[in-house]
Backbone of each chain as ProteinMPNN parsed JSONL, in Angstrom:
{"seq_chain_A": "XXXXXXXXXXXXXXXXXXXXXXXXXXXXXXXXXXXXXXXXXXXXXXXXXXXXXXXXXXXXXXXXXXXXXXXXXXXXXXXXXXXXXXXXXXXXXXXXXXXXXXXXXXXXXXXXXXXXXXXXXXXXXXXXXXX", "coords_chain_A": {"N_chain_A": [[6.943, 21.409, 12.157], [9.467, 18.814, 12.834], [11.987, 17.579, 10.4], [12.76, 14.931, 10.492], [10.128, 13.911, 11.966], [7.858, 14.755, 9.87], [9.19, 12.642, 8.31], [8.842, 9.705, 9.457], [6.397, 10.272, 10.273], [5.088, 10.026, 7.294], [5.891, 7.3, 6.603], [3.996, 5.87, 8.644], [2.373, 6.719, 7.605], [2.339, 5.709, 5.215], [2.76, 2.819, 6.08], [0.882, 2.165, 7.371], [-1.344, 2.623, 6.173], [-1.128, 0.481, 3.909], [-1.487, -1.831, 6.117], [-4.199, -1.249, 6.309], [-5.423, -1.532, 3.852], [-4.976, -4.448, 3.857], [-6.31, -5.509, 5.894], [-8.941, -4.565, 4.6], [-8.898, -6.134, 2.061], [-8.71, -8.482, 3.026], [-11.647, -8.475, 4.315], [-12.885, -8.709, 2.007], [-12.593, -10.68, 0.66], [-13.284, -13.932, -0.153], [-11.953, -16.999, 1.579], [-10.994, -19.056, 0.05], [-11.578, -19.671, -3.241], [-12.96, -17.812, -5.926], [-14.344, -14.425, -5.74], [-17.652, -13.546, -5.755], [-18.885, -11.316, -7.432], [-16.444, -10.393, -9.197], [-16.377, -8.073, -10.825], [-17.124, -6.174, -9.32], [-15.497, -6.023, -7.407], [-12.958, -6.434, -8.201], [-11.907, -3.541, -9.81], [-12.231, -2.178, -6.787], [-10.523, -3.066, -5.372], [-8.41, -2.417, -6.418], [-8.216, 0.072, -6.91], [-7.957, 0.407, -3.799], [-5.243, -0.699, -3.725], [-4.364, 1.358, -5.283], [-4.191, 3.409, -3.263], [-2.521, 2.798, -1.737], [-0.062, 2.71, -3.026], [-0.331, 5.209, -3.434], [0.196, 6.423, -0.955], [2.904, 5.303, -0.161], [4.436, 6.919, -2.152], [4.324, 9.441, -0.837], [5.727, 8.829, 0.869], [8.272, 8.211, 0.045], [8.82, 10.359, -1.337], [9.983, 11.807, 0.692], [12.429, 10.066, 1.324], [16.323, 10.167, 1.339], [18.694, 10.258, -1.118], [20.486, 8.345, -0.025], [18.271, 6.712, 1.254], [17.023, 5.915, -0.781], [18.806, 4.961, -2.577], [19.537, 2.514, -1.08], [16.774, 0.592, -0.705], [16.544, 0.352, -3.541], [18.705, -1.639, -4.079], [18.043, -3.28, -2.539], [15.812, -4.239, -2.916], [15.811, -5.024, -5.581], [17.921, -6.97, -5.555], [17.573, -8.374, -2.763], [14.32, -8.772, -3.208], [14.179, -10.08, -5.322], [16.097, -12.396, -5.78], [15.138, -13.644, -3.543], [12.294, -14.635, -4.171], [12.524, -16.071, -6.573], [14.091, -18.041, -5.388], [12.162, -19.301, -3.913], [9.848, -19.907, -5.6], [11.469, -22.201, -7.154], [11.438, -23.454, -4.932], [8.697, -23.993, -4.708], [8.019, -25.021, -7.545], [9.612, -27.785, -7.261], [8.538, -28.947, -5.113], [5.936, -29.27, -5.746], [5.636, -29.602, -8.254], [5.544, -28.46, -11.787], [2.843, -27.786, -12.94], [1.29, -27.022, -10.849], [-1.045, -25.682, -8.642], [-0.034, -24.092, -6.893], [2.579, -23.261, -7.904], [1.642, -21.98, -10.313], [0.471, -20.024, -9.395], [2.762, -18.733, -8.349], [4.212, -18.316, -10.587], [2.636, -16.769, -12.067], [2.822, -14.057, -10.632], [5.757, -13.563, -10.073], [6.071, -13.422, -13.066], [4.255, -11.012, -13.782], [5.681, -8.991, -11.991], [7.639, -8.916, -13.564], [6.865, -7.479, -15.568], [6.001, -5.413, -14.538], [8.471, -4.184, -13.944], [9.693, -4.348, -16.388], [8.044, -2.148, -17.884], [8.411, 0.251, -15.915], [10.895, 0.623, -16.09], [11.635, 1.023, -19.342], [10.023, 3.549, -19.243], [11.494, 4.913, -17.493], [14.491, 4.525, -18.924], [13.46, 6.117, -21.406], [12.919, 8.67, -20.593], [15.257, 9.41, -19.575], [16.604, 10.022, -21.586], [18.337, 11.968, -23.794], [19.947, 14.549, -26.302], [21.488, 12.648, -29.061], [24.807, 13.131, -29.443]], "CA_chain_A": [[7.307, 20.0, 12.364], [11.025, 18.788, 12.02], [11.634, 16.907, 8.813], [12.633, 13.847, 10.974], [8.833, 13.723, 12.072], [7.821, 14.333, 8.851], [9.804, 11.117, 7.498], [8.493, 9.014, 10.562], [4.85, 10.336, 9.89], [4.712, 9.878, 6.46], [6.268, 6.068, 6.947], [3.892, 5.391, 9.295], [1.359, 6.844, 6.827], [2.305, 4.018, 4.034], [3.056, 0.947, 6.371], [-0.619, 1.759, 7.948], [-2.325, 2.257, 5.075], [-0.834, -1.39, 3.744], [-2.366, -2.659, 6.814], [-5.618, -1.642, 6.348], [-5.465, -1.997, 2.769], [-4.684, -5.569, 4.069], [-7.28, -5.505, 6.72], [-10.128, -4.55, 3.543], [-8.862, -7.281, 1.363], [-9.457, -9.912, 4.172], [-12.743, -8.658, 4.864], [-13.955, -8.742, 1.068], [-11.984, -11.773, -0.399], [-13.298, -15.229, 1.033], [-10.773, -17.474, 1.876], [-11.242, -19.976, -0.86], [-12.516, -19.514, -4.436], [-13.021, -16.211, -6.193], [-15.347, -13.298, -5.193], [-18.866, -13.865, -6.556], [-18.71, -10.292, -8.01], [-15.485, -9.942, -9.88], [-16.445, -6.324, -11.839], [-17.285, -4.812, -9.233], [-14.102, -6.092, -6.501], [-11.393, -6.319, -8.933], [-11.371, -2.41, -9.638], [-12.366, -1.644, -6.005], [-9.263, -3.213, -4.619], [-7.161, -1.875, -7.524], [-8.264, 1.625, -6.331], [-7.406, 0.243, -2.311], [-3.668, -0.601, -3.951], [-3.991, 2.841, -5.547], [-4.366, 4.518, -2.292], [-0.841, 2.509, -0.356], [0.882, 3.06, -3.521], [0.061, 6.91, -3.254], [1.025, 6.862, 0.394], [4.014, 4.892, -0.926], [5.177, 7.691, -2.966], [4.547, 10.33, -0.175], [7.167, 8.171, 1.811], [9.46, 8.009, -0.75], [9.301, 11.697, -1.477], [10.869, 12.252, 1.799], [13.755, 9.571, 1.57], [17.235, 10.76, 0.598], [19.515, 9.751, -2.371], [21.586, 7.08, 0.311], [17.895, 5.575, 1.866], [16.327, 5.361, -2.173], [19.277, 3.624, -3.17], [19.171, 1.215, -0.291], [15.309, 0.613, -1.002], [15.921, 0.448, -4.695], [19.455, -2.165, -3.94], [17.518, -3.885, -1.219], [14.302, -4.823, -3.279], [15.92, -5.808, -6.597], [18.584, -8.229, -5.356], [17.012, -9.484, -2.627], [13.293, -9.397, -3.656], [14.215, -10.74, -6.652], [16.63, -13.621, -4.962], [13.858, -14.473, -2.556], [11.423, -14.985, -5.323], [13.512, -17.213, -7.303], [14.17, -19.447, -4.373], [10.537, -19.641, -4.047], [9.407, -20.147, -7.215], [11.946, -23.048, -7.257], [10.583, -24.641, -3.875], [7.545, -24.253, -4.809], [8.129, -25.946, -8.307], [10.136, -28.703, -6.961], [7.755, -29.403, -4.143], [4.58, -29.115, -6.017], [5.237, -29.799, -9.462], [5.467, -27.386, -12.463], [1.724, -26.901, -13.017], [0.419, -27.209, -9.539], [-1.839, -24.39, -8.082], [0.794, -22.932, -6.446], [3.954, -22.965, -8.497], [0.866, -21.43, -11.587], [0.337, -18.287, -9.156], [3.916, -17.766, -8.2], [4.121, -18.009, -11.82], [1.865, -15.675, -12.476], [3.544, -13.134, -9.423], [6.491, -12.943, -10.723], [5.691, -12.904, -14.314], [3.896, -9.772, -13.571], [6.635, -7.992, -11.2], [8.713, -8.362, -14.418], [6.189, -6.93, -16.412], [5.667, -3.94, -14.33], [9.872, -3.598, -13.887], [10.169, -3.703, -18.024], [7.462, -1.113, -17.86], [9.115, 1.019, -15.219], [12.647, 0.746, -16.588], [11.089, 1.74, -20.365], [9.602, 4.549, -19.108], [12.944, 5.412, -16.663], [15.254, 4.784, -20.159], [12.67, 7.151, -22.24], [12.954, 10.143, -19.56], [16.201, 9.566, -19.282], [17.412, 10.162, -23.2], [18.944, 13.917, -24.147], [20.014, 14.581, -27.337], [22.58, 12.323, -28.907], [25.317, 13.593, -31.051]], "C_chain_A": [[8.683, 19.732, 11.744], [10.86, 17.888, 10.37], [11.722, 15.566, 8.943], [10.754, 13.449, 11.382], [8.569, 13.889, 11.002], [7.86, 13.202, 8.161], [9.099, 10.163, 8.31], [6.961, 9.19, 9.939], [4.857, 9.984, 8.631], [5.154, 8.364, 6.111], [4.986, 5.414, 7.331], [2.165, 5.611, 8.55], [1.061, 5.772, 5.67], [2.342, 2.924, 4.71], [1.448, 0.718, 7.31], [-1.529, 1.93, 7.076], [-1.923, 0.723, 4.234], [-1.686, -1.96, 5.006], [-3.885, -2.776, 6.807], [-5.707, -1.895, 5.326], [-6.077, -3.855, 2.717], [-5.999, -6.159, 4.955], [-9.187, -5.542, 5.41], [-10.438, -5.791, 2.609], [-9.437, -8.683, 2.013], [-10.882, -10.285, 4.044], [-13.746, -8.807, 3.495], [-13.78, -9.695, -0.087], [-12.335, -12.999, 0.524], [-11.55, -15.911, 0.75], [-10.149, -18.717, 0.995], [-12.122, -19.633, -1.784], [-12.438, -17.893, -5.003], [-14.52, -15.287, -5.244], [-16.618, -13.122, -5.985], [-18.814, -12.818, -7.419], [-17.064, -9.237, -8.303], [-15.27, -8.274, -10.228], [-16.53, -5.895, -10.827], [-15.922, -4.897, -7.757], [-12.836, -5.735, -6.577], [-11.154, -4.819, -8.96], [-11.671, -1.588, -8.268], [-10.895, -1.836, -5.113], [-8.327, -2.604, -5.095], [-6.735, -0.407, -6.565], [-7.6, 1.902, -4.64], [-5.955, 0.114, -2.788], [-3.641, 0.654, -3.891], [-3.446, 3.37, -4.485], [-2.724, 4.182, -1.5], [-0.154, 2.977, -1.194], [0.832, 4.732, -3.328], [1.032, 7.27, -2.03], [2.264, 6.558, 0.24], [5.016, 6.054, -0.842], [5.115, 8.981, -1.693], [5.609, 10.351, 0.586], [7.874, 8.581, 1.308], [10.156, 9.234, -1.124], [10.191, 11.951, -0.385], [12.556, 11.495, 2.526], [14.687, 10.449, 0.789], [17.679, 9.828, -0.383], [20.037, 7.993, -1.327], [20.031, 6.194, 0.973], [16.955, 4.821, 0.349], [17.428, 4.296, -2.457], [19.22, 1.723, -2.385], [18.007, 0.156, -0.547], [15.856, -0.35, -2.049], [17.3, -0.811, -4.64], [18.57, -3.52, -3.57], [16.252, -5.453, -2.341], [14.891, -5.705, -4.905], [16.955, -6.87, -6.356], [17.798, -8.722, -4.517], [15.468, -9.912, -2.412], [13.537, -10.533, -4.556], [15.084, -12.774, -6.368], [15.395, -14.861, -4.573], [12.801, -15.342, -3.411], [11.741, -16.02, -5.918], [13.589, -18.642, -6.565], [12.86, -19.935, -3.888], [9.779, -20.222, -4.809], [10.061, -21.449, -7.357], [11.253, -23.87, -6.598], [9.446, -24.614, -4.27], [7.301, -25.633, -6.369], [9.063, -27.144, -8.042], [9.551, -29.425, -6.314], [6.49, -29.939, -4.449], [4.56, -29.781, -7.437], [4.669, -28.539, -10.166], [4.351, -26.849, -12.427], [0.641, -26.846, -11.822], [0.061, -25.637, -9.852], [-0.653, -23.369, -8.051], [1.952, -22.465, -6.862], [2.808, -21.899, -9.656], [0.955, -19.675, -10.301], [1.205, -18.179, -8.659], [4.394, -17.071, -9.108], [4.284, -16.471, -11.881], [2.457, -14.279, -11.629], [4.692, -12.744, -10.159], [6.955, -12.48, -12.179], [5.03, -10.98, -14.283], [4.885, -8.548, -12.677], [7.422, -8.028, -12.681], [8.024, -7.814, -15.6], [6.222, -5.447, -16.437], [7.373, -3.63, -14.017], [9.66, -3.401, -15.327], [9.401, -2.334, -17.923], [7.888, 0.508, -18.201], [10.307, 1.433, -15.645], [12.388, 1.234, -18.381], [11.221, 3.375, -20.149], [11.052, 5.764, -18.16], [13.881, 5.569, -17.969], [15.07, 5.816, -20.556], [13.066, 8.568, -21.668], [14.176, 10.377, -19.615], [17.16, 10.569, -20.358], [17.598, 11.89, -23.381], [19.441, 13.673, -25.643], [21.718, 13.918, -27.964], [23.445, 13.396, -30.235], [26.723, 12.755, -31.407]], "O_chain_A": [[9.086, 20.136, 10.654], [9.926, 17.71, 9.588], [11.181, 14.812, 8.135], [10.326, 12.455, 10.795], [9.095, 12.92, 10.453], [6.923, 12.732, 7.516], [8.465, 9.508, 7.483], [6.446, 8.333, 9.221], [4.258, 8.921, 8.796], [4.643, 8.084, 5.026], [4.633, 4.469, 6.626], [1.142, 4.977, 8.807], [0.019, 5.211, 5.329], [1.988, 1.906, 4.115], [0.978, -0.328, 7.757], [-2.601, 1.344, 7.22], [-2.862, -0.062, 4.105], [-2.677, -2.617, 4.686], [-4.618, -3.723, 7.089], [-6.315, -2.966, 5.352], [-6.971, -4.393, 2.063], [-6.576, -7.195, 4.626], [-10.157, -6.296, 5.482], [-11.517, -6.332, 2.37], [-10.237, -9.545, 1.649], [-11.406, -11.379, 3.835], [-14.963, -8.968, 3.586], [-14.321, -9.735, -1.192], [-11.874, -13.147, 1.656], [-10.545, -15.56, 0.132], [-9.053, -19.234, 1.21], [-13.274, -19.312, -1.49], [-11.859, -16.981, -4.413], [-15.33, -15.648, -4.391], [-16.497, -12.434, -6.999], [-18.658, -13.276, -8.552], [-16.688, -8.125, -7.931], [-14.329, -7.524, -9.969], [-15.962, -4.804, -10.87], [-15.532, -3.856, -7.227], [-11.998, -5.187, -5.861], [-10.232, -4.486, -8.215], [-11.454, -0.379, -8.346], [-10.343, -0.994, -4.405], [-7.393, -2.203, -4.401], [-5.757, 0.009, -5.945], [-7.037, 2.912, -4.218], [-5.244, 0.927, -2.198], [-3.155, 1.276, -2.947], [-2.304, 3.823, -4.56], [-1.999, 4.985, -0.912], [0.645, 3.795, -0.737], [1.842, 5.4, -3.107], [2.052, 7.955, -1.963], [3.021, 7.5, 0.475], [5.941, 6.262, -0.056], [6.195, 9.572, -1.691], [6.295, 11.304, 0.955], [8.457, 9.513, 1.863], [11.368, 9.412, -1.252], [11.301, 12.374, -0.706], [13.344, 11.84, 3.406], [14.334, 11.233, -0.092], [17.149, 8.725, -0.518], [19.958, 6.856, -1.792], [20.277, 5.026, 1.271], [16.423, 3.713, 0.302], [17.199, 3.092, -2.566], [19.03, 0.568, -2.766], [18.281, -1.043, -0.591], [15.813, -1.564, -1.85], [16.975, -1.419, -5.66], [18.494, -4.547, -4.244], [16.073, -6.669, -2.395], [14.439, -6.794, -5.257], [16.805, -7.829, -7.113], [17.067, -9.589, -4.996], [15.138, -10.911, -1.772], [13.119, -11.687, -4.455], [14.671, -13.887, -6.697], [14.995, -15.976, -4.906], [12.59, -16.546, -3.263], [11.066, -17.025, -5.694], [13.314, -19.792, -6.909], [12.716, -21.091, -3.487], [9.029, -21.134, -4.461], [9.207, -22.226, -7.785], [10.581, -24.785, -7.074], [9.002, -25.748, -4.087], [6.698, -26.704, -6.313], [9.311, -27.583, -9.165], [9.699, -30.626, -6.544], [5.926, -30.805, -3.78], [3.583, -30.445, -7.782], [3.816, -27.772, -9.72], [4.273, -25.682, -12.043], [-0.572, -26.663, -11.923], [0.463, -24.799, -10.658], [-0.364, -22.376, -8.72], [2.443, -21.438, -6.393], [3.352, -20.807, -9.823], [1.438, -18.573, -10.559], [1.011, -17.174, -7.975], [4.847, -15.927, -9.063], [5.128, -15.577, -11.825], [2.451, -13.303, -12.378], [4.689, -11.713, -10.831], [7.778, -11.62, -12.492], [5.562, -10.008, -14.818], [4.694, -7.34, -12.816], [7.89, -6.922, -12.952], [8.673, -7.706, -16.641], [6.344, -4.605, -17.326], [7.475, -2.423, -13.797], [9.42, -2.233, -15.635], [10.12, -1.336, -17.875], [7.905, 1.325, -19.121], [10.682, 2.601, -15.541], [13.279, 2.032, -18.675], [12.042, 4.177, -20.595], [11.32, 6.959, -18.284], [14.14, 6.745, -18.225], [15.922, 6.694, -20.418], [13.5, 9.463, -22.394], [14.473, 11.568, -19.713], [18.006, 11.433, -20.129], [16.827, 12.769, -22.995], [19.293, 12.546, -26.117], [22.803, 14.372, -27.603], [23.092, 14.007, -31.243], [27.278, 12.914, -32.494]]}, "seq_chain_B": "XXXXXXXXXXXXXXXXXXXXXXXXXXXXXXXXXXXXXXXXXXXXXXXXXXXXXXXXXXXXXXXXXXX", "coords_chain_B": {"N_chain_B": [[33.648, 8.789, -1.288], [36.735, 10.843, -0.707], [36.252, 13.419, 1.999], [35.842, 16.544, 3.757], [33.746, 16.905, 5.506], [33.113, 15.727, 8.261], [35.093, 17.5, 9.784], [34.192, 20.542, 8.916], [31.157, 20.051, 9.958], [31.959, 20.212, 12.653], [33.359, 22.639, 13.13], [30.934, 24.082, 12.504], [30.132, 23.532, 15.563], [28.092, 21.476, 15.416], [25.847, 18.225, 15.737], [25.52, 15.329, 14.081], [22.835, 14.597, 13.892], [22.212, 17.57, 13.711], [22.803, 18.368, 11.797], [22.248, 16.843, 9.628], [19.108, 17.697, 10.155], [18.823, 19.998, 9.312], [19.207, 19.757, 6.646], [17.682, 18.588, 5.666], [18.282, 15.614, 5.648], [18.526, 11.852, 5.999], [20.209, 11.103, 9.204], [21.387, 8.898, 8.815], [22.785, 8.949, 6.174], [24.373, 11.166, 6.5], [26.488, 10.337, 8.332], [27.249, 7.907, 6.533], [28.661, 9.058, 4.49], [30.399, 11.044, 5.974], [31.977, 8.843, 6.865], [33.383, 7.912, 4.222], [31.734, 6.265, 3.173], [29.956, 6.243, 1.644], [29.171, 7.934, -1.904], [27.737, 10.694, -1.814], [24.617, 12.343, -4.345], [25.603, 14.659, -7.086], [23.585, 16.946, -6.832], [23.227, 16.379, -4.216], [25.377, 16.871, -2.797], [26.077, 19.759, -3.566], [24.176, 20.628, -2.112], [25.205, 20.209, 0.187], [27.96, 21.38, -0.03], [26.703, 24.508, -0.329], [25.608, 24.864, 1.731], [28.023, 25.458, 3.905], [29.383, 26.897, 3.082], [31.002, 26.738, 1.141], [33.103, 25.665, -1.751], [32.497, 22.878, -3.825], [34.711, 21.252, -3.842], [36.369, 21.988, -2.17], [35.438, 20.58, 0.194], [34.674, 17.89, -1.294], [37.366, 15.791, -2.239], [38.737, 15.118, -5.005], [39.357, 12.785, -6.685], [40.977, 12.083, -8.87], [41.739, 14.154, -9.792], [45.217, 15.863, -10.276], [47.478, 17.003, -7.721]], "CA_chain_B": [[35.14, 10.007, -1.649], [37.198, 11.64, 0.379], [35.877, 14.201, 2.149], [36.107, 16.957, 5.134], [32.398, 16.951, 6.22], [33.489, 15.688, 9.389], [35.906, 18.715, 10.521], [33.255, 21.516, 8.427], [30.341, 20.045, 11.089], [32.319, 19.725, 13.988], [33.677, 23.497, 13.394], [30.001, 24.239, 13.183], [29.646, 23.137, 16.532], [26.501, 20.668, 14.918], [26.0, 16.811, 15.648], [25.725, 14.625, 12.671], [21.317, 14.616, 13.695], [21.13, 18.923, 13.382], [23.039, 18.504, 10.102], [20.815, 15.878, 8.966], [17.682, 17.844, 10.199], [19.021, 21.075, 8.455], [19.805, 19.83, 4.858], [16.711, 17.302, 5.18], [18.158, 13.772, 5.057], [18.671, 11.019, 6.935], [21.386, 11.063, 9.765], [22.449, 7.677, 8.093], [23.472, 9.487, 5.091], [25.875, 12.173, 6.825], [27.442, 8.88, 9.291], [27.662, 7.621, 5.393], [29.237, 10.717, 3.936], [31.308, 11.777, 6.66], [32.78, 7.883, 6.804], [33.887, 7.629, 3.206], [31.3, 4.633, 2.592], [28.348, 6.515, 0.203], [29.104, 8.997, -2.425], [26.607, 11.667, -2.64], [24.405, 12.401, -5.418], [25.851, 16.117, -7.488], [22.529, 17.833, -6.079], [23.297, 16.486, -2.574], [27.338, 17.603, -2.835], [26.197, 21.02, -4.121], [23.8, 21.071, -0.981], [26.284, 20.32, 1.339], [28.938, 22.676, -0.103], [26.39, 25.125, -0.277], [25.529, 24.786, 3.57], [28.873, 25.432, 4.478], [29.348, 27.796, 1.892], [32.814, 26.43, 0.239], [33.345, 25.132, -3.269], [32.531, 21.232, -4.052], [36.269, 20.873, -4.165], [36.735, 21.916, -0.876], [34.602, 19.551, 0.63], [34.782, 16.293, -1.645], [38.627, 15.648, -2.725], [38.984, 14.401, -5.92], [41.022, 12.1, -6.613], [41.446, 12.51, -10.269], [42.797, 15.518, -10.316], [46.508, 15.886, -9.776], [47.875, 18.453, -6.919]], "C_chain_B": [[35.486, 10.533, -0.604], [36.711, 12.692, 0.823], [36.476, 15.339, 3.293], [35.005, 17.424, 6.044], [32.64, 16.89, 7.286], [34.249, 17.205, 10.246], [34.827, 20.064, 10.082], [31.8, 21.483, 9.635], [31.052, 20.116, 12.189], [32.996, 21.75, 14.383], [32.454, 24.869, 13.631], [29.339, 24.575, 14.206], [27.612, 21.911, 16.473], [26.877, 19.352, 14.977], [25.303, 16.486, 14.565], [23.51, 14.689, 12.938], [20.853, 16.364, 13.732], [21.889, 18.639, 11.928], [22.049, 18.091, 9.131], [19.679, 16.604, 8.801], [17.911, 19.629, 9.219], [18.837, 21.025, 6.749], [18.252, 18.606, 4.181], [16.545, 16.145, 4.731], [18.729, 13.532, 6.161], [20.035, 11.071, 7.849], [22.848, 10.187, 9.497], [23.197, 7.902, 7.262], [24.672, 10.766, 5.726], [26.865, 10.948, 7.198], [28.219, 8.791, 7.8], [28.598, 8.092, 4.743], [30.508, 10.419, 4.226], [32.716, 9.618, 6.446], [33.123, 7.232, 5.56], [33.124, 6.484, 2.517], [29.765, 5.169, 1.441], [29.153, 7.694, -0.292], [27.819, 9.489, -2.411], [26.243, 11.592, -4.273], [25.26, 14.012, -5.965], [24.911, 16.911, -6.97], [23.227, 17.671, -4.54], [24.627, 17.435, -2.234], [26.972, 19.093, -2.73], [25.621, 21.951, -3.077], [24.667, 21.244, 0.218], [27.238, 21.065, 1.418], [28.285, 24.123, 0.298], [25.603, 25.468, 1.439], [26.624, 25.823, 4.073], [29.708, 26.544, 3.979], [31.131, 27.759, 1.314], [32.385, 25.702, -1.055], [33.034, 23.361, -2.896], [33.843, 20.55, -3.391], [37.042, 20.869, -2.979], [36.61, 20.979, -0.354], [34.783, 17.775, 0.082], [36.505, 16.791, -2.269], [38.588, 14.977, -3.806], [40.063, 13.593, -6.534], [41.457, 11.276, -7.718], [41.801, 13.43, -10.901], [44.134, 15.522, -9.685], [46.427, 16.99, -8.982], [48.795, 19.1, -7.264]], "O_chain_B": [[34.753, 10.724, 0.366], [36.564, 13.402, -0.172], [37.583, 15.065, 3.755], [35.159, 18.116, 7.051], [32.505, 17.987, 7.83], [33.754, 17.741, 11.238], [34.588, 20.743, 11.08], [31.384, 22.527, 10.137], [30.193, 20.014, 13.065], [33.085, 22.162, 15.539], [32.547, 25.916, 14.271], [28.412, 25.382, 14.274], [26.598, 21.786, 17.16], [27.951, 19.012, 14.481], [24.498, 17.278, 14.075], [22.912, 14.852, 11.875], [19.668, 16.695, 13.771], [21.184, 18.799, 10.931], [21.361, 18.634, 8.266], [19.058, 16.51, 7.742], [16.997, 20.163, 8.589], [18.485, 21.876, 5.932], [17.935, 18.12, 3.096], [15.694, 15.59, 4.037], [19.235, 14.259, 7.016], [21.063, 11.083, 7.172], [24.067, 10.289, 9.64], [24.285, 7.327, 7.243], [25.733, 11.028, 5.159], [27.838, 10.635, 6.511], [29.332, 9.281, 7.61], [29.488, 7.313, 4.401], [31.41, 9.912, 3.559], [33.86, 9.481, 6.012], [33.208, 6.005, 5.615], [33.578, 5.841, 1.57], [28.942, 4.54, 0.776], [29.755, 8.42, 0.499], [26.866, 8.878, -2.895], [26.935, 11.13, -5.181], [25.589, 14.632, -4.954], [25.46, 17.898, -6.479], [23.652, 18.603, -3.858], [24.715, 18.456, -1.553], [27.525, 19.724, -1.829], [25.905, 23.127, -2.851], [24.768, 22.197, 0.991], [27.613, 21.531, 2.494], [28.912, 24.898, 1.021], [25.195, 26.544, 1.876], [26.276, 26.888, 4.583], [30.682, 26.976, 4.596], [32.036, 28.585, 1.199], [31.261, 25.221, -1.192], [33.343, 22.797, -1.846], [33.91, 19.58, -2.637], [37.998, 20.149, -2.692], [37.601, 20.254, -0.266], [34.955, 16.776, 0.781], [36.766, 17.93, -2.655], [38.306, 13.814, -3.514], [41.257, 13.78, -6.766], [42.059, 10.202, -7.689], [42.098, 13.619, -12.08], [44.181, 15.168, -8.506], [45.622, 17.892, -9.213], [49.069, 20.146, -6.676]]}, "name": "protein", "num_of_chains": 2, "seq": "XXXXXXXXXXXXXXXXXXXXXXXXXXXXXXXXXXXXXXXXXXXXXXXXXXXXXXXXXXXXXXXXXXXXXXXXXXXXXXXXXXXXXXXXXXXXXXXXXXXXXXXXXXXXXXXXXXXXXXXXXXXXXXXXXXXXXXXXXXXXXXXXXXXXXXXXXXXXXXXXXXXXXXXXXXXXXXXXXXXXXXXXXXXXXXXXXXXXXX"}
């Protein structure tokens, strides 16, 4: 198999496992309220992330240096943008502690949780010996 | 950076998608390359010299070293 198929298949391996991922969540999250059985949903879905983020990384193995940086350009300006301007409308629209400004909140509180993390652990690896 | 990717494939006889499918990256990244608008990473450079089998130096021009 060329390496172009390859890249294509293994794409098509992460953006369809997100869908069903997406497709599972639907079918086991009502549409209002929480999930009567928390313990035993919360780490079942975790484990359904698990599985896109693996495929994820199978993708990713197969991008080069010029489509990672794009990716890795792409997602922190303008995820991060997008978010912001969101987070605003939403608190402008709604009011600080509405529903929905509390779990954008909470959204992007946690994306910058798991970037410090990430970027820790990227620093740490990074370090050689100073002199 | 400057380069001569362009004239090294073309003496080849290889379009910018067998290069790509040879060295195992994206076609976008040679286009990139070859049109002065992405530096390579040092692995990728070292691949691409080593393709073609000439020195770095050949290939990327530096253009902090005097001639």
């Amino acid at each position: 198999m060329t390496y172009r198929k390859m890249f294509w298949l293994a794409a098509a391996l992460a953006f369809g496992s997100a869908l069903v991922a997406g497709f599972i969540i639907g079918r086991t999250v009502p549409a209002t309220g929480g999930v009567e059985n928390p313990e035993v949903v919360l780490p079942a879905l975790f484990v359904v992330a698990g599985v896109v983020a693996f495929a994820s990384w199978l993708w990713w193995q197969k991008t080069d240096d010029l489509q990672q940086q794009g990716q890795l350009i792409s997602w922190w300006w303008g995820g991060n943008i997008g978010a912001v301007v969101m987070l605003i409308t939403l608190v402008v629209m709604t009011g600080r502690h509405s529903e929905m400004s509390m779990g954008a909140g909470y959204v992007f509180g946690a994306e910058f949780a798991g970037m410090l993390i990430v970027w820790l652990v990227w620093k740490f690896r990074g370090r050689g010996a100073a002199e | 950076m400057k380069n001569c990717l362009r004239d090294l494939r073309k003496g080849r006889g290889l379009n910018q998608a067998d290069l790509a499918e040879a060295l195992e990256v994206s076609r976008q990244t040679i286009i990139a390359v070859e049109a002065d608008k992405y530096d390579p990473s040092l692995p990728m450079a070292y691949r691409l010299a080593a393709y073609f089998d000439v020195a770095v130096e050949e290939l990327f021009f530096n253009p902090w070293k005097a001639d």
